[in-house]
C-alpha positions in Angstrom: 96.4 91.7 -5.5 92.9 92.4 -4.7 91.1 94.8 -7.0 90.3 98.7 -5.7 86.6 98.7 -4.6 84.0 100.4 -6.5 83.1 103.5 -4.7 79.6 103.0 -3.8 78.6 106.8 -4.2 81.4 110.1 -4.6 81.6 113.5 -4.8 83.9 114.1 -7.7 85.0 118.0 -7.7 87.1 119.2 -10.7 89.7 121.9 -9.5 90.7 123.0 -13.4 86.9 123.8 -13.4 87.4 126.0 -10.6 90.7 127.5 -11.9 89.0 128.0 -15.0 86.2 129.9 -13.3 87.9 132.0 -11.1 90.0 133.4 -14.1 86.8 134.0 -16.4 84.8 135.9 -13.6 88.1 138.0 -12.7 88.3 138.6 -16.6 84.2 139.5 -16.6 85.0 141.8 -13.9 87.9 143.5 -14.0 88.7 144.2 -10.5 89.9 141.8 -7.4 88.8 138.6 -6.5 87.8 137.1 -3.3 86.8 133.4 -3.3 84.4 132.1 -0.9 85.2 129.1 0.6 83.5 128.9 3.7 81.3 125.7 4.6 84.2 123.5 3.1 84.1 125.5 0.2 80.5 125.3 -0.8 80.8 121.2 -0.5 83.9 120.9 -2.6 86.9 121.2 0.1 88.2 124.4 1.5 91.5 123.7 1.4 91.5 121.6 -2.1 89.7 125.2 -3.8 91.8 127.6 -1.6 94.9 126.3 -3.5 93.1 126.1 -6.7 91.8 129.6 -6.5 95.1 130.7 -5.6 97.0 129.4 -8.5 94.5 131.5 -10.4 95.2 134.2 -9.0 92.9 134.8 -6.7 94.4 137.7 -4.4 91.9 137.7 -1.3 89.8 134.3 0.3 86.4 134.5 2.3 85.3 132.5 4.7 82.5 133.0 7.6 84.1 132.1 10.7 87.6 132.1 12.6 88.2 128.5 12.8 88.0 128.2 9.1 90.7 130.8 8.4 92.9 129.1 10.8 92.2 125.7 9.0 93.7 127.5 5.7 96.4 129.1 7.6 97.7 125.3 8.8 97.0 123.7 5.7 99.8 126.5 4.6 97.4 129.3 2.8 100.1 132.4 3.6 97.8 135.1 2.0 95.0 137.5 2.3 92.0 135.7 4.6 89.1 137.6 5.6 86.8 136.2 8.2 83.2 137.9 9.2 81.3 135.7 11.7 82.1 136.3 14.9 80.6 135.4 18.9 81.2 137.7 22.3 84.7 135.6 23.7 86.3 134.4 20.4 90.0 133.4 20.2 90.8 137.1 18.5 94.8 136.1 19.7 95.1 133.6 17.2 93.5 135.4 14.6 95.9 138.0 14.8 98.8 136.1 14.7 97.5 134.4 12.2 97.7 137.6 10.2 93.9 137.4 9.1 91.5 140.1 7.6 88.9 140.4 11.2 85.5 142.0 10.2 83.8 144.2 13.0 80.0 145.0 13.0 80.1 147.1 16.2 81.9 148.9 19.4 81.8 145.8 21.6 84.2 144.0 18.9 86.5 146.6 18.4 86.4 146.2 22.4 87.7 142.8 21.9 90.1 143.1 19.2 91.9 145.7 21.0 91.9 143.6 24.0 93.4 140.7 22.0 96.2 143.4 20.3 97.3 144.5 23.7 97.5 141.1 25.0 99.6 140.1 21.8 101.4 143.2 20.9 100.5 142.6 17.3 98.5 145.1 15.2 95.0 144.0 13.9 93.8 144.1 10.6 90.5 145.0 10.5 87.7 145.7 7.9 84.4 147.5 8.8 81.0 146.2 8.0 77.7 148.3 7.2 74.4 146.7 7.1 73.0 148.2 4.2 69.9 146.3 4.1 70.3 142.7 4.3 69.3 143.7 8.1 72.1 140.6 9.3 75.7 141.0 10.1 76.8 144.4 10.2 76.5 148.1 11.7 73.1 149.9 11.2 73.3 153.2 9.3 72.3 154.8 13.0 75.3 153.2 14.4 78.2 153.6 11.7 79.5 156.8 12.1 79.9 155.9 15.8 82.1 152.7 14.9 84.0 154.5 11.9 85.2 156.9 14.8 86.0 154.6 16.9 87.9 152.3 14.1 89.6 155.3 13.3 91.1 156.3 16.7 92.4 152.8 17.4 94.1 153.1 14.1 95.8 156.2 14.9 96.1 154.7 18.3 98.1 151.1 16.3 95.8 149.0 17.7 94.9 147.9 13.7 95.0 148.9 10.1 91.3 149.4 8.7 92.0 147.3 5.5 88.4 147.5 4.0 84.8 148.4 4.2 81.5 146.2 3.0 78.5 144.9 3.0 76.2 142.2 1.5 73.1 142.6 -0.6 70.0 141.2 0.1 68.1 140.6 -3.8 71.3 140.6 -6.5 69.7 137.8 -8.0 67.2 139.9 -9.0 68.7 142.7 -10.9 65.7 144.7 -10.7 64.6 143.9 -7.5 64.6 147.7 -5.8 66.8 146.7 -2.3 69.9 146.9 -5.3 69.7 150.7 -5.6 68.8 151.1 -2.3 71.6 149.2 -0.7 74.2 150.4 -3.4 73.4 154.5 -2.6 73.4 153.3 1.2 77.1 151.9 0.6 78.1 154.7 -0.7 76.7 156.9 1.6 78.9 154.9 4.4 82.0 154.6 2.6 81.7 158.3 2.7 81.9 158.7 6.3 84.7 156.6 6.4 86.6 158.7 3.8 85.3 161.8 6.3 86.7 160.1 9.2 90.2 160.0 7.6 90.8 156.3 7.3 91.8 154.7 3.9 90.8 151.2 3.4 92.6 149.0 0.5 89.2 147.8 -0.8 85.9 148.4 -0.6 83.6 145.8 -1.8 79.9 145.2 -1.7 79.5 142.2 -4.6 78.8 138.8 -4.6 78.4 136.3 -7.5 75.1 137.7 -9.1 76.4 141.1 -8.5 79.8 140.9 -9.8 78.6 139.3 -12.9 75.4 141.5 -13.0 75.5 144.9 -11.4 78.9 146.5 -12.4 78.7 150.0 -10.6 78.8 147.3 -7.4 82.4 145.9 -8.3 84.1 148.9 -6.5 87.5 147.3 -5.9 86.7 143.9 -4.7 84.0 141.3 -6.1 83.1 138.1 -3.6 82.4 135.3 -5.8 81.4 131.9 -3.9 78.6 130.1 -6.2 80.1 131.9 -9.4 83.4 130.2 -8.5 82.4 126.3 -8.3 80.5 127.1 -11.8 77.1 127.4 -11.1 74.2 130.3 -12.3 73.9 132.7 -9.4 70.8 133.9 -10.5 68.8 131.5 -12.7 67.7 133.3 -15.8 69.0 136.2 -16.0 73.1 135.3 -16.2 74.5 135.6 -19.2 76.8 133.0 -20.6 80.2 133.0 -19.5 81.5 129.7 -20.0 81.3 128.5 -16.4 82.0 125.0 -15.5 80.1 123.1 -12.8 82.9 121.8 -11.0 80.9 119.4 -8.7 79.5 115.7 -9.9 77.8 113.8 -7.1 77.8 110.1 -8.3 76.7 106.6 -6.9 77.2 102.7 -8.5 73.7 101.6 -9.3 73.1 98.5 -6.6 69.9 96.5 -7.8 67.2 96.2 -10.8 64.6 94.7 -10.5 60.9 94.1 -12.1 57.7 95.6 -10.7 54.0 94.9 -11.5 51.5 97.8 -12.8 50.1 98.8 -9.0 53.2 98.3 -7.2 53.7 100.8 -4.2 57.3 102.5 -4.5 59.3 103.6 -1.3 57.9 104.8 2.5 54.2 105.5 2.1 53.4 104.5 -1.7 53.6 107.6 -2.4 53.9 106.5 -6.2 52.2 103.8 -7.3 53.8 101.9 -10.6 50.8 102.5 -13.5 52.4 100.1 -15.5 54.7 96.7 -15.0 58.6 98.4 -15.4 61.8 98.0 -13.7 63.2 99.7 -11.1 66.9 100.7 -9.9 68.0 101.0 -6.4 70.8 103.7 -5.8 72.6 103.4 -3.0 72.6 107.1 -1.7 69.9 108.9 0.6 69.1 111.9 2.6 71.6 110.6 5.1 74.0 111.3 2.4 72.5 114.9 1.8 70.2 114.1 -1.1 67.4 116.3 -0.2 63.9 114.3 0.8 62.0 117.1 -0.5 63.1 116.2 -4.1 60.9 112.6 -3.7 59.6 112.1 -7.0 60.2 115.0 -8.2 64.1 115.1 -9.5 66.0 112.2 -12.1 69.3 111.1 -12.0 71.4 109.8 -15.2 71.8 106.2 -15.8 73.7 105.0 -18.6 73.7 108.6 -19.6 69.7 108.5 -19.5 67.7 110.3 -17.4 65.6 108.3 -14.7 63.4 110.1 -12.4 63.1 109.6 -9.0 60.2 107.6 -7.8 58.3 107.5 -4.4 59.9 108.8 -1.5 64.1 109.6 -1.1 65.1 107.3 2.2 68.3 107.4 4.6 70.3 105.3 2.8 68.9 104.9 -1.0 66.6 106.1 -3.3 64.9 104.0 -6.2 64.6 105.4 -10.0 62.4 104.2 -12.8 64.1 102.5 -15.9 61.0 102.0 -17.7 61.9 98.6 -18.8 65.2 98.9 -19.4 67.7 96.8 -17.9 71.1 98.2 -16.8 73.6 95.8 -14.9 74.3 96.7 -11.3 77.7 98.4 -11.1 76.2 100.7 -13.9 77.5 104.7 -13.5 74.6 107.2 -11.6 74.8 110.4 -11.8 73.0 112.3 -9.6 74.1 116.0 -11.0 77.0 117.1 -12.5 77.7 119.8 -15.4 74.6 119.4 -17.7 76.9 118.2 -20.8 76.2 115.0 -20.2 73.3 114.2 -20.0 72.7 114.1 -16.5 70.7 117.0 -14.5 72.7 119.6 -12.5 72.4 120.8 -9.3 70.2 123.9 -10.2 67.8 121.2 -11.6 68.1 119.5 -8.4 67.4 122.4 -6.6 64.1 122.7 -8.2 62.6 119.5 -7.8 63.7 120.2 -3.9 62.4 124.1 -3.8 65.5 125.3 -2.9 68.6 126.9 -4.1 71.9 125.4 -5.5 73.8 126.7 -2.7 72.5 124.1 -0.5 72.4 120.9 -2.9 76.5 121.3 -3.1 76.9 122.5 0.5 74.8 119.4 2.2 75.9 116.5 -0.5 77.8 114.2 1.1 77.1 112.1 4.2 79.0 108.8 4.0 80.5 109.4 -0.2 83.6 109.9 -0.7 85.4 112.8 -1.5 87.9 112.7 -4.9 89.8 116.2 -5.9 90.7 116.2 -9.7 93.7 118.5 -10.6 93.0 118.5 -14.3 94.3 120.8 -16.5 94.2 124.5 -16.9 90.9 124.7 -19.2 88.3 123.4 -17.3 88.7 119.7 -17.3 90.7 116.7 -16.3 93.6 116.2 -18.4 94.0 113.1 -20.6 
């Protein structure tokens, strides 16, 4: 029997870490939790951290668009979905059969959902957005008591239930960025026009990861954790220490080593120049595999549980890391990030050799490696 091939690069994703995590932030917060999972779960698979969310009692799911709801609905997710990125012409039928939380931002919506309700004879559920400063998705303050109306004669009318009202903040990762207070007394100010209006929505929630653990007169019933929930810092240097675990390592079989003379030119352009005769590894992962290009010669990698940085330019298909004389074999472990208890960097250290945010070093990893789920056990690690 021929032996399993050595994956050349992976994304390994630990779902006990994200069991773990979900239960610490509900435990930190005290009040509902909705895991966001949209854009394949932040890199880590919807549907793989849908169920794992779930079994920790996750109550409510998030995602941004339609089509990802209805992916969770046939993989066999049977509870509460809400969805908030919608186009003009959207397939609203199958969203309401599909029994999922709609989001409208305005009169033309509620225009379409009703359409969709009379064509199905299925009440909506519906939750109402406010845009209390982000100035994206959502109803201006000019325009909300006009849709809260409106919401609240096609409830009395059965075209939908108003299950909730929200928004999104702009700076929580800056606790005392001003837009905080301003947004928060804005909320506020619309939820009470909706409590004017009549209608009675089961949660109200304004919170996302760096609020919920940050900023508790924003938990209101509801917190929206995404980041928070695959383990990573939602706003570096100021979040306290809850025991999250980064439940992403992005990983890659070192393929070469060779020896370079002092002068040597490294990668596209020369861009580094060897000052010194040392060796070199070749790992077998690029920016055609999501490794950002900006991070050239600026981020390292763990080899052999050392850290190597990066040197000259990231490429397509592979990227090439100093050893400084050292010799590893090829077949050698590389970890690109992972949870910064090994030895290896993370993704937030990632992000700043690339001058960007986590978010996107987990949501754009992965390219041609494979994908491995680890069901682990229920503290935050693979079991024995």
């Amino acid at each position: 029997m021929s032996p399993l091939p050595v994956p050349r690069a992976e994304v390994v994703v630990d779902l006990a870490a994200v069991r773990h995590n979900v239960r610490r932030l509900a435990e930190h917060c005290g009040v509902a939790m909705m895991v966001v999972v949209k854009a394949d779960g932040y890199g880590h698979g919807m549907v793989e951290v849908a169920r794992a969310a779930r079994a920790a009692g996750a109550p409510w799911l998030g995602v941004a668009t339609i089509d990802e709801a209805l992916a969770l609905r046939a993989a066999g997710d049977t509870g509460r979905v809400l969805c908030w990125l919608t186009v003009p012409g959207e397939d609203y039928d199958r969203a309401i059969a599909a029994d999922l939380d709609l989001t409208a931002y305005s009169l033309a919506e509620l225009t379409e959902v009703e359409a969709a309700v009379r064509r199905t004879g299925t009440p909506a559920r519906l939750q109402l957005k406010i845009d209390t400063g982000l100035s994206r998705g959502g109803a201006t303050p000019a325009d909300w008591p006009a849709l809260v109306a409106a919401a609240r004669e096609g409830e009395l009318a059965g075209h939908w239930r108003v299950t909730g009202t929200w928004s999104h903040l702009a700076a929580s990762d800056e606790p005392d960025h001003p837009a905080n207070d301003s947004q928060e007394r804005v909320f506020r100010e619309a939820l009470a026009v909706v409590e004017a209006a009549g209608l009675e929505p089961e949660v109200r929630h304004l919170a996302n990861s760096a609020a919920a653990v940050l900023r508790p007169s924003a938990r209101f019933d509801l917190v929206r954790c995404g980041l928070a929930s695959y383990g990573l810092d939602p706003a570096p240097g100021h979040t306290p220490d809850l025991g999250l675990v980064p439940a992403m390592t992005a990983r890659a079989t070192l393929a070469m080593v060779k020896d370079v003379e002092a002068g040597a030119g490294v990668s596209y352009g020369h861009t580094w120049v060897a000052d010194r005769a040392t060796t070199l590894g070749l790992v077998p992962v690029g920016y055609g595999d999501g490794v950002p290009r900006s991070a050239s010669g600026a981020a390292s990698v763990a080899v052999a549980g050392k850290q190597r940085p990066v040197r000259g330019r990231v490429c397509m298909d592979q990227l090439v890391v100093d050893l400084d004389g050292d010799r590893p074999e090829p077949g050698e472990d590389v970890v690109l990030f992972g949870t910064g208890h090994d030895g290896a960097p993370t993704a937030q250290d990632w992000a700043e050799a690339a001058g960007t945010i986590s978010y996107e070093i987990v949501t754009r990893i992965g390219g041609r490696m494979t994908r491995t789920h680890l069901h682990g056990g229920p503290d935050g690690g693979p079991e024995a």
